[in-house]
N, C-alpha and C positions, 0 to 999 in steps of 0.2 A: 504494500500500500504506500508506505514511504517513497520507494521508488518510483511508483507509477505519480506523485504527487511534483517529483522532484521533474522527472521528465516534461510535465505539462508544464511546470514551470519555466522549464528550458525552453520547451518549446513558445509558451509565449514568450519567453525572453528572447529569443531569435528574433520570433515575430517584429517585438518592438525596434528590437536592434534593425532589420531589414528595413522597417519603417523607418525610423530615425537616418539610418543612410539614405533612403530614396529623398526626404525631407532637406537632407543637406544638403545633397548633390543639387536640388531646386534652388537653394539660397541664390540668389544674386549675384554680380560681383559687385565689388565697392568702385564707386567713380574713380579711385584711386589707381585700381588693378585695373581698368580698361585705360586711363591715363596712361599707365605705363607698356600697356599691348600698343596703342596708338602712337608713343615715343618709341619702340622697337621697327614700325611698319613705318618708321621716316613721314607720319604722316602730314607733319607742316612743308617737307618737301615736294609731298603729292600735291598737296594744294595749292606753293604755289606751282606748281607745273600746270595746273588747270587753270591759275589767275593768267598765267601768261599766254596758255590758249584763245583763254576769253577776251584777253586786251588785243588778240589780232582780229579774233573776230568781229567785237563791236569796235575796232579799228578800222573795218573793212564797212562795216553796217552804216558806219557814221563817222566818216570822215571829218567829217566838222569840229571833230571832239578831239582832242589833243593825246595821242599815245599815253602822256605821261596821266593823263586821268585815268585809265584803265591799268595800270600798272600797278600801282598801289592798293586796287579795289580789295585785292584781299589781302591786310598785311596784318602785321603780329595778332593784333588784336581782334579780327576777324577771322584767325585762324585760331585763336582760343575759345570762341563765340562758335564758331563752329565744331568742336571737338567738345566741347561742353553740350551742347545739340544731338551731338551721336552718341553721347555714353548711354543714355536710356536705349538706343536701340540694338549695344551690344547686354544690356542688362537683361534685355527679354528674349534676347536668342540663344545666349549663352549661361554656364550657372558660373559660380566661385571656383566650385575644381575644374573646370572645362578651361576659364580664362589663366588660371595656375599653371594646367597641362600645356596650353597654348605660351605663356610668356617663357616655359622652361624649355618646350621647343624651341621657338624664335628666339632662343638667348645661344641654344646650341650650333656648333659648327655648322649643321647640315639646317639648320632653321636660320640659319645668317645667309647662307648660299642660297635657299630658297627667295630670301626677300633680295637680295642681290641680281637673282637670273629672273623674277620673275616677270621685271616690264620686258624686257627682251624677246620672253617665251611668248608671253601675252601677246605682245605686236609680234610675233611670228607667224601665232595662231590665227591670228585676227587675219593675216594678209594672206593667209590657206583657206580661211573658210571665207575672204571676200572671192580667189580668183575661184574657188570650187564652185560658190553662189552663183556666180559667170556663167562658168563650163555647164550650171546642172540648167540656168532660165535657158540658154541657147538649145541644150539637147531637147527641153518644154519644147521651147516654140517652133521650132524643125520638125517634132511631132505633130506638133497642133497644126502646121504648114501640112503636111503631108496627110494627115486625115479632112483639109479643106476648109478647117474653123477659123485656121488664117489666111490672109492673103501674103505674096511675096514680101508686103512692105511690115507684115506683122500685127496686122489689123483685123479685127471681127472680119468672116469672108461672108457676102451677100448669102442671105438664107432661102430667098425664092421666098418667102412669107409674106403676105401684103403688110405695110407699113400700118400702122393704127392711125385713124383717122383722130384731128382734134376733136376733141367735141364742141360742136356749133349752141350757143344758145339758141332758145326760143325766142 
């Protein structure tokens, strides 16, 4: 009897324990811990790499507007203002040991190479799946030419259907 009392005890003790782990691994992480994944992933570098996209772009939009006004749009300050903006949406995708696991990867050799090769891989991959995009619309519409839905120039081909008349008021 003693035994059978100690076991169910164990066992809800597991129970709770199981619970109590699943309960933690949910915690959060602290704005803290996402601060410091966001200072590993260079991310005031990435922003500004995107301020200086933007200043060609509405460089180009709006000529009238001085380079040097676009340049600055996103500076220190705005880059803090932004990264205070994001920690809530690494706090709800991620828990406390997830962002723990992640900062001891990205601290390590092979999570340093990672964030090192990864804009390289990135625009590698981007400029395979843009010329493949190419190659896959071109073999489309050579089919769609060849069953007759297009014409040579790549257009709807005439259907023979009479056209729908407007409708006339009375």
């Amino acid at each position: 009897m003693a035994m059978r009392k100690w076991a169910m005890g164990m066992g809800a003790g597991l129970l709770l324990a199981v619970g109590a782990g699943q309960a933690m691994a949910a915690t959060p992480p602290s704005a803290e811990q996402v601060r410091e994944l966001m200072q590993i992933f260079s991310v005031d570098k990435m922003f500004g790499q995107m301020n200086a996209q933007m200043a060609g772009i509405m460089g180009q939009q709006l000529p009238c507007v001085p380079a040097s006004y676009w340049q600055g749009f996103v500076d220190a300050n705005g880059v803090k203002e932004l990264t205070e903006r994001m920690i809530p949406v690494y706090q709800r995708h991620f828990s406390a040991d997830e962002v723990a696991g992640l900062l001891k990867f990205y601290r390590s050799p092979l999570g340093q190479k990672v964030i090192k090769e990864m804009p390289a891989t990135m625009a590698e991959g981007m400029q395979i799946g843009r010329e493949w995009g190419q190659q896959r619309a071109q073999q489309m519409l050579a089919e769609l030419q060849k069953q007759g839905k297009l014409d040579a120039q790549g257009r709807c081909a005439a259907t023979g259907a009479a056209k729908p008349q407007p409708l006339q008021g009375k």
